[in-house]
GUZASE-500489 format. One record per residue: residue number from 1; residue in one letter; x, y, z of N, C-alpha, C, O in turn. Coordinates in Angstrom, 2 decimals, padded with zeros to 5 digits. Example, Ala and Ser with C-alpha at 12.3 -4.5 7.8 and 13.67 -1.06 7.14 Angstrom:
<nodes>
+-----+------+---------+---------+---------+---------+----------+---------+---------+---------+---------+---------+---------+---------+
|  nr | rest |  n_east | n_north |    n_up | ca_east | ca_north |   ca_up |  c_east | c_north |    c_up |  o_east | o_north |    o_up |
+-----+------+---------+---------+---------+---------+----------+---------+---------+---------+---------+---------+---------+---------+
|   1 |    A |  013.19 | -005.69 |  007.80 |  012.30 |  -004.50 |  007.80 |  013.20 | -003.30 |  007.80 |  014.24 | -003.32 |  008.46 |
|   2 |    S |  012.85 | -002.25 |  007.08 |  013.67 |  -001.06 |  007.14 |  012.90 |  000.03 |  007.87 |  013.41 |  001.14 |  008.04 |
+-----+------+---------+---------+---------+---------+----------+---------+---------+---------+---------+---------+---------+---------+
</nodes>
This chain:
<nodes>
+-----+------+---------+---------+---------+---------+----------+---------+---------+---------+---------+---------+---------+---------+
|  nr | rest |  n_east | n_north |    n_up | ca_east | ca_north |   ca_up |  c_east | c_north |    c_up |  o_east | o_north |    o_up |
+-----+------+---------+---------+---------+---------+----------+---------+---------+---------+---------+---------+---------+---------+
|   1 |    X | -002.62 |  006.16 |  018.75 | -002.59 |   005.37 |  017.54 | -001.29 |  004.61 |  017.51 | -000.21 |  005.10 |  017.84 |
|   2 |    X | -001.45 |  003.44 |  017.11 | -000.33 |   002.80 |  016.90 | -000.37 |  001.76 |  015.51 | -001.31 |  001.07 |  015.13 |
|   3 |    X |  001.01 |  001.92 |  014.91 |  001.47 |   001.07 |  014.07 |  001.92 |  000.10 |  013.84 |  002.90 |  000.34 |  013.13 |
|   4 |    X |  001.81 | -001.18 |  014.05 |  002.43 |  -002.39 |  014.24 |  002.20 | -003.57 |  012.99 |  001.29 | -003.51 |  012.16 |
|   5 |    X |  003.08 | -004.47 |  013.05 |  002.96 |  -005.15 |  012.34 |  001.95 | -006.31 |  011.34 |  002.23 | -007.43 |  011.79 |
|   6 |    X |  001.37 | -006.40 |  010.69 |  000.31 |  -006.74 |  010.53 |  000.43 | -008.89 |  010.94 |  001.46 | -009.52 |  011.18 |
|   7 |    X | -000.59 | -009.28 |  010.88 | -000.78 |  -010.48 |  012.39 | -001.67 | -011.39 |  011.77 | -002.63 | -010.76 |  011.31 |
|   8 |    X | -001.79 | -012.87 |  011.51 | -002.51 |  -013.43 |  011.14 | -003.97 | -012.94 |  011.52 | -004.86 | -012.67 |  010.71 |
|   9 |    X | -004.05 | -012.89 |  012.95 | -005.26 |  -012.85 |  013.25 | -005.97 | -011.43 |  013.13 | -007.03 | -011.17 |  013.70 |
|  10 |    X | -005.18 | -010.43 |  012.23 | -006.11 |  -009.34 |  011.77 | -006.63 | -009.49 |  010.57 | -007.03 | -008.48 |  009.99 |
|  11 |    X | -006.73 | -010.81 |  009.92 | -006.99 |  -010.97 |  008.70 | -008.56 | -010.16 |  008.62 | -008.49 | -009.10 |  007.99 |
|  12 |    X | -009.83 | -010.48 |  009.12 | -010.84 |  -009.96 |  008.81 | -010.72 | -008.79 |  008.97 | -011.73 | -008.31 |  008.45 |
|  13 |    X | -010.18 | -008.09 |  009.32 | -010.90 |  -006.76 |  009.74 | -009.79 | -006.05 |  008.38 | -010.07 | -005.03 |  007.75 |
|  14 |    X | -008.65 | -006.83 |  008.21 | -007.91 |  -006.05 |  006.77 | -008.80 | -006.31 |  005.35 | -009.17 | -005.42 |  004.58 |
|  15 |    X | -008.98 | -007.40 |  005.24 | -009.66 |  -008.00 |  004.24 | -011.19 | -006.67 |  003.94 | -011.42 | -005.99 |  002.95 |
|  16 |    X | -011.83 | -006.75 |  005.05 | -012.51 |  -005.94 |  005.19 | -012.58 | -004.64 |  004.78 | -013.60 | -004.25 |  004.20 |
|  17 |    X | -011.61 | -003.86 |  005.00 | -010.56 |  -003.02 |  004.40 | -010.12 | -002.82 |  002.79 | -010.33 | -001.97 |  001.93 |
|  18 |    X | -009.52 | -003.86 |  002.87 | -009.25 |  -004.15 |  001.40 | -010.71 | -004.03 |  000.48 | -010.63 | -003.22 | -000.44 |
|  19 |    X | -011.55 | -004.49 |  000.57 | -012.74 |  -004.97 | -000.12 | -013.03 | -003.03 | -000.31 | -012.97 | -002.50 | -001.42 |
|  20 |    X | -013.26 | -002.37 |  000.75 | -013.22 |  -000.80 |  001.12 | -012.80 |  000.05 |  000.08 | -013.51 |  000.81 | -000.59 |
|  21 |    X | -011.15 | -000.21 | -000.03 | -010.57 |   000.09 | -000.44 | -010.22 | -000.15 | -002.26 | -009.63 |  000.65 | -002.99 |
|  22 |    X | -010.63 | -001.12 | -002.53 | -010.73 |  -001.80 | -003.96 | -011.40 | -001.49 | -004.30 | -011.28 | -001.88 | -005.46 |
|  23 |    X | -012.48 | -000.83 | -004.24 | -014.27 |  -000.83 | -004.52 | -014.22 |  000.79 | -004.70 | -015.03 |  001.33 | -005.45 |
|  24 |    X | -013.21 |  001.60 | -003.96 | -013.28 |   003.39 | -004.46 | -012.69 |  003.98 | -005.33 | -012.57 |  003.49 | -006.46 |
|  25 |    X | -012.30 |  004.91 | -005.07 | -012.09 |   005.81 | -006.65 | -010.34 |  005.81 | -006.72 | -009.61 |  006.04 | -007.68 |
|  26 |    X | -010.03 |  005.52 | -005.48 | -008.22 |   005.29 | -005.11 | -008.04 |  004.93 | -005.86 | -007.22 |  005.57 | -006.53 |
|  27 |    X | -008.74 |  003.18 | -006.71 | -007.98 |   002.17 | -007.13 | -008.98 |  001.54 | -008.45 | -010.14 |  001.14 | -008.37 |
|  28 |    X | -008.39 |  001.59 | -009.25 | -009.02 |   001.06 | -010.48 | -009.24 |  000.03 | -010.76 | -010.15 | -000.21 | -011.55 |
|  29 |    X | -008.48 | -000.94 | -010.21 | -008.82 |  -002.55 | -010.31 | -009.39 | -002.72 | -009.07 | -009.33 | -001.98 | -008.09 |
|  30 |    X | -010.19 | -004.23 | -009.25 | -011.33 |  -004.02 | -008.06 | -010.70 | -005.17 | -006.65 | -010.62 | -004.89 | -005.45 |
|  31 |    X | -010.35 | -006.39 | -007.32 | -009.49 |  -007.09 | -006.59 | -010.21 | -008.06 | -006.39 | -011.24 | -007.99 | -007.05 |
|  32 |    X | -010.11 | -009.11 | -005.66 | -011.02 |  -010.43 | -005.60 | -011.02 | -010.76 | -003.87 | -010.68 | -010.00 | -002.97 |
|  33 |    X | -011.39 | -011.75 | -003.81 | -011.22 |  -012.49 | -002.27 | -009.97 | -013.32 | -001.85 | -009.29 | -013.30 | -000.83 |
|  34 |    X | -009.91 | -014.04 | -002.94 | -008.60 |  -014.87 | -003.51 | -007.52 | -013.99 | -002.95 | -006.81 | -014.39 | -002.03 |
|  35 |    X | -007.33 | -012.35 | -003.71 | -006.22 |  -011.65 | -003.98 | -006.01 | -011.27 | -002.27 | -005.06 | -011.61 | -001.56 |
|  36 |    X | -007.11 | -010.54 | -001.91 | -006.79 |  -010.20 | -000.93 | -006.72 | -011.20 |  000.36 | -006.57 | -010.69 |  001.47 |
|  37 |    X | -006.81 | -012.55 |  000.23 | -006.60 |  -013.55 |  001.36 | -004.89 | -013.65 |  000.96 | -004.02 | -013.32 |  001.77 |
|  38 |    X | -004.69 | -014.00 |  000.00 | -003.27 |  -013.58 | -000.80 | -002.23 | -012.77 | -000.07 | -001.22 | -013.11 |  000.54 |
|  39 |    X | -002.77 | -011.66 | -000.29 | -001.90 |  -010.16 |  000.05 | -001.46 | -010.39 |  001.76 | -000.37 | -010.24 |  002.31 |
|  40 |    X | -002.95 | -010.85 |  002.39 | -002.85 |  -010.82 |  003.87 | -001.55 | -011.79 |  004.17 | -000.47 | -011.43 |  004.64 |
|  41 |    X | -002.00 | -013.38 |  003.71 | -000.94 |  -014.28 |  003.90 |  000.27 | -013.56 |  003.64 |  001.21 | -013.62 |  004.44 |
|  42 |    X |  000.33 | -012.89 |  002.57 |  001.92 |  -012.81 |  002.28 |  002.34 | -011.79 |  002.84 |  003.41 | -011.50 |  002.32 |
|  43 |    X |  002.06 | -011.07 |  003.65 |  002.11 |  -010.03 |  004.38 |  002.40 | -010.32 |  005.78 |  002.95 | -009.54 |  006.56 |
|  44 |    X |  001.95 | -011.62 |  006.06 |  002.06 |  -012.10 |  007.10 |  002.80 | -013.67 |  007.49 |  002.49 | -014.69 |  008.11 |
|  45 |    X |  004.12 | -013.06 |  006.59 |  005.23 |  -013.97 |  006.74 |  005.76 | -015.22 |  005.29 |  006.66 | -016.04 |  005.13 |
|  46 |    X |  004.44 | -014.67 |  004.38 |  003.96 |  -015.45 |  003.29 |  005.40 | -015.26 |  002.07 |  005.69 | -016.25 |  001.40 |
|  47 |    X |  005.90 | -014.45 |  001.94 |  006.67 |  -013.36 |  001.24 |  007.56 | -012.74 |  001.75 |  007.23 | -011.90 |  002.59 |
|  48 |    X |  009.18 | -012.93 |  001.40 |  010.19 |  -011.76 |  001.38 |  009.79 | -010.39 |  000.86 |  010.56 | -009.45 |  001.06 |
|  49 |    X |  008.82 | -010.24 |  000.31 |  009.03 |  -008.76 | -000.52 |  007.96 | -008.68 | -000.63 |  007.49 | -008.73 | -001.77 |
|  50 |    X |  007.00 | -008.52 |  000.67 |  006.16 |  -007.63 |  001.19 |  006.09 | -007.93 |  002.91 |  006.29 | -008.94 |  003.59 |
|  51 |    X |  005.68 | -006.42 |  003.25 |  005.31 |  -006.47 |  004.64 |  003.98 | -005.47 |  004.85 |  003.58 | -004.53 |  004.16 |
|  52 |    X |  003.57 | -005.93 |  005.82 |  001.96 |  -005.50 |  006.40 |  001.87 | -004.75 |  007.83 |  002.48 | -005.21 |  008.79 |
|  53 |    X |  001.09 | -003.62 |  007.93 |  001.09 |  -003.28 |  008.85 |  000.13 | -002.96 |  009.03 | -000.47 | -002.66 |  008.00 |
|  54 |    X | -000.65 | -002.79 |  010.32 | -002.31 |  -002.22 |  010.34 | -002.02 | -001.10 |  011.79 | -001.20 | -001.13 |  012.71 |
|  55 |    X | -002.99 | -000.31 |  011.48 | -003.09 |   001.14 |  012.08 | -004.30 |  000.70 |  013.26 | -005.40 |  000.29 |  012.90 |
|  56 |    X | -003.92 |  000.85 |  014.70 | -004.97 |   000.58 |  015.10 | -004.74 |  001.80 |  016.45 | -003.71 |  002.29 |  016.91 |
|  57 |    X | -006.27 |  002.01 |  016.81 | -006.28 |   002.89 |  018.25 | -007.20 |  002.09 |  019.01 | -008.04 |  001.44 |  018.39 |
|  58 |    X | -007.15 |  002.04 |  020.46 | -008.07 |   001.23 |  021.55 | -007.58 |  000.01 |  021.46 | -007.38 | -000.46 |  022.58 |
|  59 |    X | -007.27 | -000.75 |  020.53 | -006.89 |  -001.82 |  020.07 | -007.95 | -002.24 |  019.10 | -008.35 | -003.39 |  018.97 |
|  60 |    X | -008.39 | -001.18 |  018.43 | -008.77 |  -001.71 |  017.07 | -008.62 | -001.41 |  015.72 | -008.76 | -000.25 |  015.35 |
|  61 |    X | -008.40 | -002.14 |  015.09 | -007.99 |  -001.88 |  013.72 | -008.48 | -000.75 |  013.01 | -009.64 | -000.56 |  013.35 |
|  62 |    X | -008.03 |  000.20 |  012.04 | -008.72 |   001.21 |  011.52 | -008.18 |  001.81 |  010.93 | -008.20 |  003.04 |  010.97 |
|  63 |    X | -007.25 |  000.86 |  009.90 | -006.21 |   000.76 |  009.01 | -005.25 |  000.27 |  008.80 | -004.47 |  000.09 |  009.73 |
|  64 |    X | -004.97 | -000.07 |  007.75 | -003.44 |  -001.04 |  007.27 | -002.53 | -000.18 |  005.57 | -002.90 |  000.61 |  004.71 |
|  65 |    X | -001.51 | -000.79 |  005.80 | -000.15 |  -000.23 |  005.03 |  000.13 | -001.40 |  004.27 | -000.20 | -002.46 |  004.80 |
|  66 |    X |  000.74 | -001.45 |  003.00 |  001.53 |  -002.41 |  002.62 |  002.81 | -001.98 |  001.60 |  002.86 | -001.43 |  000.50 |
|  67 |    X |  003.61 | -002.39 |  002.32 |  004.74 |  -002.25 |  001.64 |  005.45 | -003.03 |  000.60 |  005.92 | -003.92 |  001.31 |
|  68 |    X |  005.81 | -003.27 | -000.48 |  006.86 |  -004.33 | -001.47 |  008.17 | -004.10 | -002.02 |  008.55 | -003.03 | -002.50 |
|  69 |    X |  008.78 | -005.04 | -001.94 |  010.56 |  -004.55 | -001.99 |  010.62 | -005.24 | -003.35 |  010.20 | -006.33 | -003.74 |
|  70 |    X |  011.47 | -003.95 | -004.13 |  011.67 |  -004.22 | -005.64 |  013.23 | -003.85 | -005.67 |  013.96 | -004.03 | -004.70 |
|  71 |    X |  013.58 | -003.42 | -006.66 |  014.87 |  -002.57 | -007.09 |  014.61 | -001.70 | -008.10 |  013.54 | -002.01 | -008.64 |
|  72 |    X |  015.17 | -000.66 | -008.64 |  014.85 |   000.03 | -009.55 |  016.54 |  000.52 | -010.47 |  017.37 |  001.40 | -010.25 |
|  73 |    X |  016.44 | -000.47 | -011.40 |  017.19 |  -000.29 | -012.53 |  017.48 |  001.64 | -013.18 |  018.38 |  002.16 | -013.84 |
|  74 |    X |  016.35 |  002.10 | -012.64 |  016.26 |   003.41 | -013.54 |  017.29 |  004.05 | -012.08 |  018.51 |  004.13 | -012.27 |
|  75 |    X |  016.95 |  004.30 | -011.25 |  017.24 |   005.10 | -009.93 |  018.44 |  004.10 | -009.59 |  019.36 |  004.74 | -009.06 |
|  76 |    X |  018.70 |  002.90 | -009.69 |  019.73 |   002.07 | -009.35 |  019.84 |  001.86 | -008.06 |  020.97 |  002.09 | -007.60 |
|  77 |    X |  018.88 |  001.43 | -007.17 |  019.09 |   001.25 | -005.86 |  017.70 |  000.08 | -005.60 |  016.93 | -000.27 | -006.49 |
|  78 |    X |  017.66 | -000.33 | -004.30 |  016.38 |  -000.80 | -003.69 |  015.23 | -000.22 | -003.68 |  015.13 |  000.94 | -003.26 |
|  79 |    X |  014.64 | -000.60 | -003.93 |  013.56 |   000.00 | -003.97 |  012.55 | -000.23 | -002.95 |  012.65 | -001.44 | -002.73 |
|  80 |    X |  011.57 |  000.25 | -002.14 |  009.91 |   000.13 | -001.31 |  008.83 |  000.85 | -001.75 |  008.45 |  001.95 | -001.34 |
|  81 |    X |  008.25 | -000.04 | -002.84 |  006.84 |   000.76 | -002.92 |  005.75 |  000.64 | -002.11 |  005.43 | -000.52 | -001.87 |
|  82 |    X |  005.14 |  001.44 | -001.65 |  004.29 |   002.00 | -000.94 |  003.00 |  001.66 | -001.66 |  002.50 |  002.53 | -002.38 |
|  83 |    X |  002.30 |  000.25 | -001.49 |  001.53 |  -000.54 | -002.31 |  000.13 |  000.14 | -002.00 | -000.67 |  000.72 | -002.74 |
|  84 |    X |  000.13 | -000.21 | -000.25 | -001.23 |   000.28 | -000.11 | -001.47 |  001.38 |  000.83 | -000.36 |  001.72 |  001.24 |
|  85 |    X | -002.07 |  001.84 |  001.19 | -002.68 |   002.82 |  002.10 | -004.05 |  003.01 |  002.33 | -004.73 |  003.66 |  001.54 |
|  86 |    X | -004.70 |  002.30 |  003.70 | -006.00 |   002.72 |  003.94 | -006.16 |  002.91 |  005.50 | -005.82 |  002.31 |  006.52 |
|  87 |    X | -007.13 |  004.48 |  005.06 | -007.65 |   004.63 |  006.99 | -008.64 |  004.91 |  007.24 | -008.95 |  006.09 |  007.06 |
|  88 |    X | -009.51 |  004.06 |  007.74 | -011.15 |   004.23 |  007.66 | -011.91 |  005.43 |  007.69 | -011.65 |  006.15 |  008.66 |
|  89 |    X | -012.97 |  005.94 |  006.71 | -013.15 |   007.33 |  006.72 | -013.26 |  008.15 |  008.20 | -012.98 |  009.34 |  008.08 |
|  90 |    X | -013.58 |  007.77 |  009.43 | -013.84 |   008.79 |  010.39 | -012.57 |  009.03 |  011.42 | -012.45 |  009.65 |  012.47 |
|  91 |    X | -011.43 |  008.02 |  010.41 | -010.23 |   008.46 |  011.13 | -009.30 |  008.90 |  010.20 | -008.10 |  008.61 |  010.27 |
|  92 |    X | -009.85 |  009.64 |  009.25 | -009.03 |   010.14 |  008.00 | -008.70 |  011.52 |  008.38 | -009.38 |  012.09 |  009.23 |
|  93 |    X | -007.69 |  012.10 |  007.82 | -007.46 |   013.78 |  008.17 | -006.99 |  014.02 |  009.49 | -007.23 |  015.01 |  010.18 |
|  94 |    X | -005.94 |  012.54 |  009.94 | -005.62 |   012.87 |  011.70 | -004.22 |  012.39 |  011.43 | -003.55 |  011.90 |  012.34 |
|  95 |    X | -003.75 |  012.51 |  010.24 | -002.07 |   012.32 |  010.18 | -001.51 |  010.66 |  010.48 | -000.42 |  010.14 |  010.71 |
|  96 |    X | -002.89 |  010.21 |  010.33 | -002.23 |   008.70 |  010.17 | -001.36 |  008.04 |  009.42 | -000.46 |  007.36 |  009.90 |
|  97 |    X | -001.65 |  008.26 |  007.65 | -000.96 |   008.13 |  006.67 |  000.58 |  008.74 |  006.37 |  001.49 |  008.18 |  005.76 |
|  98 |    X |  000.56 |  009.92 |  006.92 |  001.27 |   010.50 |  006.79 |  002.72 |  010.07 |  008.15 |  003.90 |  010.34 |  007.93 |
|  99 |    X |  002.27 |  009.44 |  009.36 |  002.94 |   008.77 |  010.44 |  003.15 |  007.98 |  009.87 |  004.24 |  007.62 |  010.33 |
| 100 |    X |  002.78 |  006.99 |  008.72 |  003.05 |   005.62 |  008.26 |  003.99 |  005.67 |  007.24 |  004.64 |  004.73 |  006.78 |
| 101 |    X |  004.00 |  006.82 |  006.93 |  005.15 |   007.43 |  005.22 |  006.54 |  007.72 |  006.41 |  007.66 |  007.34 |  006.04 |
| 102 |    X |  006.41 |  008.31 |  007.62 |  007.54 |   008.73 |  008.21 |  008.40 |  007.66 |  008.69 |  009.63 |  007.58 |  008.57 |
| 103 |    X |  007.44 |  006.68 |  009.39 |  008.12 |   005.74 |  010.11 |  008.90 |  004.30 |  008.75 |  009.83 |  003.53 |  008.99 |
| 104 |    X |  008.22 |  004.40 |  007.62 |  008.34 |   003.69 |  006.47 |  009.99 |  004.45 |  005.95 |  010.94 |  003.80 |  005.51 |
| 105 |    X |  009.98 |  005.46 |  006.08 |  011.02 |   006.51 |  005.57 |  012.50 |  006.28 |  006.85 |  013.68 |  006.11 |  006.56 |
| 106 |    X |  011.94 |  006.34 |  008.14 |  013.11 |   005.85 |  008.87 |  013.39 |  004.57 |  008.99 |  014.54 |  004.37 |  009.37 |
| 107 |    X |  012.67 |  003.52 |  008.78 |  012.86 |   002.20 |  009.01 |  013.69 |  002.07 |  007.64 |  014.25 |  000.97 |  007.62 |
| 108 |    X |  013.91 |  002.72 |  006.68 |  014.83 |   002.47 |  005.39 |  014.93 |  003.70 |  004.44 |  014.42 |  004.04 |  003.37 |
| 109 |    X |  015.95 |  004.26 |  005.43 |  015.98 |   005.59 |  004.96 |  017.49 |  005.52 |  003.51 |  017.72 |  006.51 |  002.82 |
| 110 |    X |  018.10 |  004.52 |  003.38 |  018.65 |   004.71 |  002.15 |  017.69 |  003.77 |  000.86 |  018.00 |  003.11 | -000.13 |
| 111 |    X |  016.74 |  004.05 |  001.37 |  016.09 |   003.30 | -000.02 |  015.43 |  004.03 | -001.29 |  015.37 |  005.21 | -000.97 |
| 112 |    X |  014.95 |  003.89 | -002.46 |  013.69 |   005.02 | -003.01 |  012.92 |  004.41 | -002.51 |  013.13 |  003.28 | -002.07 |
| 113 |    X |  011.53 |  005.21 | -002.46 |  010.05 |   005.11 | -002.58 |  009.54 |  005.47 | -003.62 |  009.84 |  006.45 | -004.30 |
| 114 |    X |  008.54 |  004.52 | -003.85 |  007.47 |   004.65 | -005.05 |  006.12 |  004.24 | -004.53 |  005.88 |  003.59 | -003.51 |
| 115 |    X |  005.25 |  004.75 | -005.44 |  004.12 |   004.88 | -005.03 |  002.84 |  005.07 | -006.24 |  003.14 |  005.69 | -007.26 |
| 116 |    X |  002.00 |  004.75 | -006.16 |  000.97 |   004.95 | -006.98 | -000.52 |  005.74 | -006.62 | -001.42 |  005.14 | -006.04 |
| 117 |    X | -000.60 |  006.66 | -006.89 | -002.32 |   006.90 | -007.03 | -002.88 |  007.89 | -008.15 | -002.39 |  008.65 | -008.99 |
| 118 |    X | -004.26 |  007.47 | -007.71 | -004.95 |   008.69 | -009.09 | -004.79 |  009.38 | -009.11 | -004.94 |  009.83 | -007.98 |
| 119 |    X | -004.32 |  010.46 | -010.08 | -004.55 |   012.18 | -010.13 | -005.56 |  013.03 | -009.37 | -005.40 |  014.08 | -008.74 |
| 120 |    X | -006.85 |  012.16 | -009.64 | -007.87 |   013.28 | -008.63 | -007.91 |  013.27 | -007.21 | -008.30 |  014.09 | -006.38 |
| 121 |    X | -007.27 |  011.80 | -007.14 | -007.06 |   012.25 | -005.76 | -006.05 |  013.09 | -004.72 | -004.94 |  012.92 | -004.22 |
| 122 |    X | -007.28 |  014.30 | -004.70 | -006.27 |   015.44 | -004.05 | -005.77 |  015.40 | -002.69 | -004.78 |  016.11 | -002.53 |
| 123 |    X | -006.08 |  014.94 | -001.93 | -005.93 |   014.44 | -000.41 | -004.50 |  013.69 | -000.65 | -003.45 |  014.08 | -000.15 |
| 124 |    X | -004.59 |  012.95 | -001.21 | -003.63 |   012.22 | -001.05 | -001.98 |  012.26 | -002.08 | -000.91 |  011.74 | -001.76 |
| 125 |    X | -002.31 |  013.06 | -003.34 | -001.36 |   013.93 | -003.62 | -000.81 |  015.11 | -002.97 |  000.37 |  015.42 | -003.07 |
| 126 |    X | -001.59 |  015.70 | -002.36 | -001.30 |   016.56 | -001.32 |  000.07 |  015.78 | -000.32 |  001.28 |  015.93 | -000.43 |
| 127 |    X | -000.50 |  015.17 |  000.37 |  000.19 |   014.39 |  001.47 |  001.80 |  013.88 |  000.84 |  002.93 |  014.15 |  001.25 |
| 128 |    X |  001.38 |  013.10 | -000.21 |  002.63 |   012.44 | -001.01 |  003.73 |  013.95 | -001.49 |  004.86 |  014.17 | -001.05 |
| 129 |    X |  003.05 |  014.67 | -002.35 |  003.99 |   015.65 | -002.68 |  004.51 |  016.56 | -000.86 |  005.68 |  016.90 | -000.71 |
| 130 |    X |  003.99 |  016.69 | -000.29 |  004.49 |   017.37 |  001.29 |  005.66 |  016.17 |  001.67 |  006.54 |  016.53 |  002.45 |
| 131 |    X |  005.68 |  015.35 |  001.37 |  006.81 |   014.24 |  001.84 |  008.16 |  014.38 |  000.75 |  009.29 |  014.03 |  001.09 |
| 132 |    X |  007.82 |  015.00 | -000.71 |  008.65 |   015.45 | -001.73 |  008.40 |  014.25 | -002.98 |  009.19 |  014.13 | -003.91 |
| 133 |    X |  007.72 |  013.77 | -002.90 |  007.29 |   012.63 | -003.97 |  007.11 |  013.50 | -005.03 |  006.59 |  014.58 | -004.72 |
| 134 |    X |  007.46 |  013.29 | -006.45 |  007.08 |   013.37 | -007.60 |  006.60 |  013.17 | -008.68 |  007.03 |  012.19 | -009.31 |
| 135 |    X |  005.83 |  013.80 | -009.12 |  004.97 |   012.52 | -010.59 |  005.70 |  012.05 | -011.21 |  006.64 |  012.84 | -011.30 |
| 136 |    X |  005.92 |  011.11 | -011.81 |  006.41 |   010.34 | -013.04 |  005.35 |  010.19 | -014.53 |  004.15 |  009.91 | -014.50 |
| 137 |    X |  006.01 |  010.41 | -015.50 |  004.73 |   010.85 | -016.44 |  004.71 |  009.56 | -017.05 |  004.85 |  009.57 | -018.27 |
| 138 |    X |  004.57 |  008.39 | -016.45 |  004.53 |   007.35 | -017.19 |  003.27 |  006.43 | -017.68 |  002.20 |  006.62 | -017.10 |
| 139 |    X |  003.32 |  005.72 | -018.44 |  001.58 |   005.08 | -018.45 |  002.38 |  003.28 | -017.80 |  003.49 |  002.76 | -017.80 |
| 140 |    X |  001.37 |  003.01 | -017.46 |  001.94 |   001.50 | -016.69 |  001.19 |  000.85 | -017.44 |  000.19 |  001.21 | -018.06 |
| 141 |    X |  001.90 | -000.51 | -017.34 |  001.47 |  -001.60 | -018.45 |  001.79 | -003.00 | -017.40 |  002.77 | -003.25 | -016.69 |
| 142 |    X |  000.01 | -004.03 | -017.73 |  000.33 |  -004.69 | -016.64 | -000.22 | -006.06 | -017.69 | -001.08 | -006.13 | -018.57 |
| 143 |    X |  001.00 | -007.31 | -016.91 |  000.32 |  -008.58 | -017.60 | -000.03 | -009.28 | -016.50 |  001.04 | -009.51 | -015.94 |
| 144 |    X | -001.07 | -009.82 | -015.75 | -001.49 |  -010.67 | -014.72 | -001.10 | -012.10 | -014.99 | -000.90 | -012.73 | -016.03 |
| 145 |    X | -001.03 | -012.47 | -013.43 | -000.86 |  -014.28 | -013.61 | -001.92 | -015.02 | -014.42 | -003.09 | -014.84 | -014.09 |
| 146 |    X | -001.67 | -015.78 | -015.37 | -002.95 |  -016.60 | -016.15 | -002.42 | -015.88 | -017.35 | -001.46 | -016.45 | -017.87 |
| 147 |    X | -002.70 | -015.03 | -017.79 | -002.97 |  -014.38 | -018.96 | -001.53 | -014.50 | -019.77 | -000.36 | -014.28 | -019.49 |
| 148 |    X | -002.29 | -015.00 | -020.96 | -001.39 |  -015.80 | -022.15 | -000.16 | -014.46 | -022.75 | -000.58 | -013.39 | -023.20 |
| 149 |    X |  001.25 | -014.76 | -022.66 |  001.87 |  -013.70 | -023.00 |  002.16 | -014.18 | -024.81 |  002.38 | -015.33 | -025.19 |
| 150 |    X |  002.07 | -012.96 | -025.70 |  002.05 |  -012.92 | -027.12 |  000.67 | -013.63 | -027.79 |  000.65 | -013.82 | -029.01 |
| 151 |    X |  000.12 | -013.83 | -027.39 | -001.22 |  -014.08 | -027.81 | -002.30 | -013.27 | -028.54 | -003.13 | -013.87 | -029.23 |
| 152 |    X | -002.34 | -011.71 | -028.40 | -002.84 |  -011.01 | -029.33 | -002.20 | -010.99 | -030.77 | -002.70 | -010.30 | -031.66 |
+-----+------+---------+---------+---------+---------+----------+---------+---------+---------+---------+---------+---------+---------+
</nodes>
């Protein structure tokens, strides 16, 4: 298995992915075509403050990472959240994700990490808390591009 950088020309097979991945129980918003042609571009040189990586064995794709660089006022340092994570179900449970949290962790090891997922998902709280991640008891509050601010 290898991890490498994500590449214009893996756009379909991420996108693909993405659509996968938007559509399950991971992720509550569903995402569009738009978003995720979006994410790819900017992932792929589109954007300072994100990077893309896709998981592939044989030389084929069978997962991708995305990373975004913030700062965090509360913790006072740089920040890398750990945006996305997907690895196609019949290559799940082989320590892929968990190679992608390590090598993410040495490539910027004075940084925080943050991260998001559902509560029920136990697989993957599992994994996150074994790396030392902790809940945050917060509720998140989101305003999207378009949408009129003070308007209610």
């Amino acid at each position: 298995m290898n991890i490498r950088k994500m590449r214009r020309d893996d756009k379909d097979a991420v996108i693909k992915m993405m659509r996968e991945f938007y559509t399950s129980a991971a992720v509550i918003t569903i995402g569009s075509e738009e978003i995720f042609a979006a994410n790819v571009h900017n992932c792929t040189g589109g954007s300072n403050f994100v990077e893309g990586f896709v998981f592939e064995t044989g030389g084929k794709v069978i997962g991708y990472g995305i990373l975004a660089k913030s700062y965090s006022t509360e913790f006072g340092g740089e920040c890398i959240w750990i945006e996305d994570i997907f690895v196609e179900a019949e290559y799940r449970g082989q320590g892929i994700g968990s190679e992608f949290i390590r090598r993410v962790a040495e490539e910027y090891p004075d940084k925080i990490f943050r991260l998001e997922t559902e509560k029920d998902n136990s697989a993957a709280m599992t994994c996150y808390k074994k790396f030392g991640f902790k809940e945050l008891p917060y509720t998140e509050l989101i305003l999207t591009r378009g949408e009129s601010i003070g308007k209610n």
